[in-house]
N, C-alpha and C positions, 0 to 999 in steps of 0.2 A: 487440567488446563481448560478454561472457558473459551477460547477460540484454536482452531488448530490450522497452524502456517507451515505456508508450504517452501523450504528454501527459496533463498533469493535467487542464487546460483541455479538452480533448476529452474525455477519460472525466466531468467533471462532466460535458457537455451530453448525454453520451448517457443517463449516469443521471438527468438530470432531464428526457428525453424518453421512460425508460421509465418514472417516476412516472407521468408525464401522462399515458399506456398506461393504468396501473392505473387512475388517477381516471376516466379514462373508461370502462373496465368497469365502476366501480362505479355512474356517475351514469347507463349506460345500463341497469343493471340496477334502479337504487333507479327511474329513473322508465319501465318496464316496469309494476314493481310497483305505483307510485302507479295508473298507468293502466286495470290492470287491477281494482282497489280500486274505483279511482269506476266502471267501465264494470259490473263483476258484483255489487257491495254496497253502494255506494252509490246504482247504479241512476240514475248522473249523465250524460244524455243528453251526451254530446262528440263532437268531430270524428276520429271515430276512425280514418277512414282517412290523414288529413292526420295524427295524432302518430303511427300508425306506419310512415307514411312517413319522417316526420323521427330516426324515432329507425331503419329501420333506416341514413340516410344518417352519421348518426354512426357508428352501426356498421361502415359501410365504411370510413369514415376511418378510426378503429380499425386493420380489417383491413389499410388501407395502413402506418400505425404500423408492426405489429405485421412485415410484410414488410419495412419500414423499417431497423426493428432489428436482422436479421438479417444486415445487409450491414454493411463497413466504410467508407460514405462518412463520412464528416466532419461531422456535426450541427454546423450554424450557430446562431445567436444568434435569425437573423431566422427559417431553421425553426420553431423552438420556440415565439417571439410568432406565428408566423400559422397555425401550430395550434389555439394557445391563441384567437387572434380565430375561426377556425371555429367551433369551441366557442362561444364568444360568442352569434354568428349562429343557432347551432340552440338554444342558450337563448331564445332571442329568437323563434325560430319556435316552440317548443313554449308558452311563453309567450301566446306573442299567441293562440294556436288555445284556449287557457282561462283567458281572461278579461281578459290584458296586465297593466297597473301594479295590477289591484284580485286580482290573485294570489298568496295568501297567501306563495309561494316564489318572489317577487322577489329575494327576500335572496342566491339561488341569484347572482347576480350577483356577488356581493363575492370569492369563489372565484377568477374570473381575477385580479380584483385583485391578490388574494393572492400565488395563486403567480408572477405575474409581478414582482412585488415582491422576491421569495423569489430566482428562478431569472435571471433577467436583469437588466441595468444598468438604473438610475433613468429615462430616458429613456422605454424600451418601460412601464415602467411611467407616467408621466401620458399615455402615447398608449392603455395602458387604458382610465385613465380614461375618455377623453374617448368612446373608440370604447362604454364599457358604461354611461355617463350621456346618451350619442344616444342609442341604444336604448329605453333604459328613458324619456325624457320621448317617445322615439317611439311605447310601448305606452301612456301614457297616454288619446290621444284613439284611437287606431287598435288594436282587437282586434276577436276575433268571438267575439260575444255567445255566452253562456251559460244560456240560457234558465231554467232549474230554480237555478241559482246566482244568479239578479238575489233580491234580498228581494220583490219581488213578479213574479207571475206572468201574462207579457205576455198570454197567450190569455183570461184573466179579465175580468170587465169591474168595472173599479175602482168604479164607485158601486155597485155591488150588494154588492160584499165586505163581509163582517160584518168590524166592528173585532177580533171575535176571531183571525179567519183572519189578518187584516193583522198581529197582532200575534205570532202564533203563528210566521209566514211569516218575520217579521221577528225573530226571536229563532234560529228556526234558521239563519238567514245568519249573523246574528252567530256564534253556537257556532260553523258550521262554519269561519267567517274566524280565529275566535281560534284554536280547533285548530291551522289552517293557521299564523298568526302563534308559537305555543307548538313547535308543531313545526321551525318554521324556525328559532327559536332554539337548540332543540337541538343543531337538525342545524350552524349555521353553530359555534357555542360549541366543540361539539366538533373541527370542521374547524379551528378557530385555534388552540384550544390544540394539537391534533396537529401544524401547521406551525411553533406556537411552539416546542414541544419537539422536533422535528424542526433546526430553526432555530440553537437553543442544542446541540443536539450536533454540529452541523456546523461552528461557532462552537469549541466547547472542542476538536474534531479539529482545527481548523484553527491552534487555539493551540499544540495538542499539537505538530503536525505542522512549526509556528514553531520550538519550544524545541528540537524535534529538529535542526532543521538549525541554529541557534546554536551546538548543540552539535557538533555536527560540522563548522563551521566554526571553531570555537576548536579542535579537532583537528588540522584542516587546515593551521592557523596552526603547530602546535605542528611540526606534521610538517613541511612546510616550514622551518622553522629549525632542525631538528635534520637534513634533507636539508641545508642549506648548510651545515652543523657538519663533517656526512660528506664533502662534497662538498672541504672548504675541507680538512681533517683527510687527506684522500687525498692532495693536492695536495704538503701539507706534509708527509707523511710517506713519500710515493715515494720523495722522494732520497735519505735517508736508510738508508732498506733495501734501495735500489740500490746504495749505496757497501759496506754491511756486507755483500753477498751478492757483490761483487767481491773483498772483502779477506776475505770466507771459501774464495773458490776459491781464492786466491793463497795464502791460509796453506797450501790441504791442499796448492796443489805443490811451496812452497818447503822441507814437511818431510816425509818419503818414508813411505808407508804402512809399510814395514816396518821403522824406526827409533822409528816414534813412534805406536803402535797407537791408544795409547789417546787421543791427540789427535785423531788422524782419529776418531774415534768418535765424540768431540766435537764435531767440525766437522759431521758430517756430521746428526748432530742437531739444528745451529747453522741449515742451512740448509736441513732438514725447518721449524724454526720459522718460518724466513726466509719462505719459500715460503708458508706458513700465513698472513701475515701480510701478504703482495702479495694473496691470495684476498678476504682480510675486506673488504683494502680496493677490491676490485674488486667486492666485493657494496655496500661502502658507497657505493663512485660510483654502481652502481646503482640504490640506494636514493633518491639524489640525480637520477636521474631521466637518468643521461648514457648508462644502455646500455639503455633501456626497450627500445627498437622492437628489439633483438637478444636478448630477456632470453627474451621469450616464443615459446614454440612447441607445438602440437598433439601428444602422444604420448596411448599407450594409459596405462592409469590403471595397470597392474600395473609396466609397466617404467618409469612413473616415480617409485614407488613403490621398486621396487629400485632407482634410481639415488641417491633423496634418504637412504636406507638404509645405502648404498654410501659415499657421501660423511660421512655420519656414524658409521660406524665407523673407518673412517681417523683420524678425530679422536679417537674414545674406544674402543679398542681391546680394553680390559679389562671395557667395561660389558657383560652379560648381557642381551638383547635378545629378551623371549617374546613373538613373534606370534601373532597368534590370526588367522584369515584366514574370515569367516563364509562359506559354501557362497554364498546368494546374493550376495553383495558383487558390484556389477558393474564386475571387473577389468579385464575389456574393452572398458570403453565411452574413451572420449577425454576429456582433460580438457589445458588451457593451463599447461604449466610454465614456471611463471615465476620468474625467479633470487631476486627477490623471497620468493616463497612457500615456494621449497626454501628458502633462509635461515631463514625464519619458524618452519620446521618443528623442520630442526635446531636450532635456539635453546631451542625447547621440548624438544628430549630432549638438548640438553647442561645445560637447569636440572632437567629429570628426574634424569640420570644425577649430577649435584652432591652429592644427597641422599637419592639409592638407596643400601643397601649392597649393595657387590659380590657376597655369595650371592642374592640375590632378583631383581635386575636390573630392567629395565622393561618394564611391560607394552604393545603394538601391537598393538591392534586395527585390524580392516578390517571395517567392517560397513553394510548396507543402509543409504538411509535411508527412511523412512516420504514424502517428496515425491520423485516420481519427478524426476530429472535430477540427482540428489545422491547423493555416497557421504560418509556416517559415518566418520570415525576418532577414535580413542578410546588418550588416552598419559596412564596413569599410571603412579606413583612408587612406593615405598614409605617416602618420607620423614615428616618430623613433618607434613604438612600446610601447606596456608594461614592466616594467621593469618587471624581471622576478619574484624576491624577492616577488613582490605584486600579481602577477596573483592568488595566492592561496588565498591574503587577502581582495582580495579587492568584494565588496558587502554582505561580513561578517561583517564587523564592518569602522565606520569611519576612514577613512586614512588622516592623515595628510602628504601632499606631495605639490611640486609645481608644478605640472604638470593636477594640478586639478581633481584628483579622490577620494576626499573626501565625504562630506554628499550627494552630488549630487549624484553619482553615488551607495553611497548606499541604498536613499532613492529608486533610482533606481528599482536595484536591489528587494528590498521589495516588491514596489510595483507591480511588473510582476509575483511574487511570491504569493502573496494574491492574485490575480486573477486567481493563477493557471497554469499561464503560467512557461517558465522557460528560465534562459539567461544564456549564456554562452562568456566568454570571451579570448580567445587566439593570439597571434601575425603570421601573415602571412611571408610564406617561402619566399615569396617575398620584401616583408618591408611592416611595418602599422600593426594595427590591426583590427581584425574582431570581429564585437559583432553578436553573434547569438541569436535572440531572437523568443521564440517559444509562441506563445496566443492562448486561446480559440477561439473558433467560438462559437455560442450560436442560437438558433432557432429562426428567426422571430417571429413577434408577431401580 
């Protein structure tokens, strides 16, 4: 394998165990903050050293998170929910320490809900439920009191109190309960809509990510039956250019090089083609898949480079061939030549060389790329260009055209793409076109 992936399934859980990371910096932060609000200006007598106890034991959770992340085990399903229940648990203790079910930021509950809704199977989400609506009818009768938050004030002695005080007493509970109520809404509004829009882009990636692979299974489709074409096409066409390359040696011996010049001359052009023509069909077998496991092998990026080079001038002998070779290009790293991809290449600088004229020749570039483990190259023409109509069609699907960018170029295309690599094709401001094509490098061996 040239690049090595890491389940999709595992990279979600680990990314929605480093969400849950975040939400918990945040929730230990926002009720820090609360804390020290009612403690220095609200001047609201609490159990201060029980919520900062509680809050820093989330904190170490956290810090275990946080150490968590850092390694490659394998984030499970039930990880993630009994995280999210700790969580739970210390809402539920900070909770009860100011005031239980009459605390304005009960609402703080609906949160595990949520993200367990969101991040795991329907299942862990009604055992939310069940585990944050115990709780919550549990802080109903069971919390500890609040002394300066009750509307009246237990050290007083109630018949003495003027209806003023009662009244005044009772009005600031209220404000400060609706505060709390107005504020909780904020905070929860905003928290759903962020998960809903969170939600629907994960939702349209996931469509995206659908249309993608249809599509590159209707490739697959293509490519497979046009590998049986090749495969069936090789088969059928062996014999035949085994008999004609028998009865071209037997013609040169039955008529003597020096009687009949220009026949051998002939002949021997006959079975330069001949020869040409057993080649294509032993890249199209393994195209067809019958010489994979012998196709590929490990060389340095420079000498296979001269080889794929090498092989394409034999073929076009008169084409003009300007390399350009950037300083950093890295020639000597290693990269998997595959008979496949030599094909690929030369394909592309025999439809170059179609529609170059012979003074100008073709342009071969070698250049860096911008992601390390990739080398750049770069083959333009100086022909008329790509029509425009097809730049978007073409290495999607077969084109029938006369200008030759049909199976060729979309097996092409394919095949730099199952390697990994990626090409791109555009027409130069100047005239001609440029194929950009980007490959792996791969680590000696």
């Amino acid at each position: 394998m040239l690049v090595n992936f890491v389940p999709k399934t595992e990279i979600s859980a680990k990314e929605n165990l480093q969400w849950l990371f975040i939400l918990r910096n945040l929730m230990i932060g926002g009720e820090s903050l609360l804390l020290l609000i009612s403690i220095d200006i609200l001047k609201i007598p609490l159990h201060e050293e029980a919520l900062w106890l509680t809050i820093l034991a989330i904190g170490s959770v956290n810090l275990y998170t946080w150490m968590r992340l850092k390694t490659d085990v394998h984030v499970t399903e039930m990880e993630i929910f009994s995280q999210l229940a700790i969580d739970v648990f210390a809402i539920a203790a900070l909770l009860y320490l100011t005031g239980g079910a009459t605390n304005p930021f009960t609402w703080i509950f609906l949160l595990p809900v949520i993200l367990t809704a969101i991040v795991l199977p329907h299942a862990y989400t009604w055992y939310m439920v069940i585990l944050t609506t115990t709780l919550y009818t549990f802080l109903i009768p069971f919390h500890a009191t609040l002394t300066t938050v009750e509307p009246h004030l237990m050290h007083m002695d109630m018949a003495n109190m003027s209806p003023a005080i009662h009244d005044t007493q009772d009005q600031e509970f209220f404000n400060f309960h609706i505060f709390g109520m107005w504020f909780g809404f904020v905070c929860s509004a905003g928290l759903v809509a962020f998960f809903a829009v969170e939600l629907s882009n994960t939702i349209k990636a996931g469509e995206r990510t659908l249309a993608d692979a249809r599509e590159k299974a209707l490739q697959d489709e293509r490519i497979i039956a046009l590998g049986t074409l090749a495969a069936s096409a090789a088969h059928d066409m062996g014999t035949p250019l085994g008999t004609m390359a028998i009865i071209a040696h037997e013609l040169k011996d039955d008529y003597s090089s020096e009687m009949h010049i220009e026949l051998h001359e002939k002949m021997h052009i006959m079975q330069d083609q001949i020869n040409r023509c057993k080649q294509a069909l032993s890249v199209m077998s393994a195209s067809a898949g019958e010489l994979r496991a012998e196709a590929g092998h490990i060389t340095v990026l420079s000498d296979y480079l001269d080889e794929v080079i090498s092989q394409w001038r034999s073929q076009q002998p008169g084409v003009k061939l300007n390399l350009h070779i950037n300083p950093r290009a890295p020639l000597n790293e290693a990269i998997i030549a595959e008979l496949t991809l030599t094909h690929s290449l030369i394909n592309i600088l025999n439809n170059a060389a179609e529609v170059t004229p012979v003074d100008k020749g073709i342009d071969f570039s070698i250049n860096p790329c911008t992601v390390e483990g990739f080398v750049g190259i770069r083959i333009r023409d100086y022909g008329p260009g790509m029509p425009e109509k097809l730049l978007n069609k073409i290495g999607k699907t077969p084109i029938n055209s006369s200008q030759g960018l049909g199976v060729g170029l979309f097996l092409t295309y394919s095949t730099i793409t199952r390697l990994g690599g990626k090409i791109d094709i555009s027409n130069s401001a100047t005239g001609g076109a440029c194929i950009d094509i980007i490959l792996p490098l791969t680590v000696a061996t």
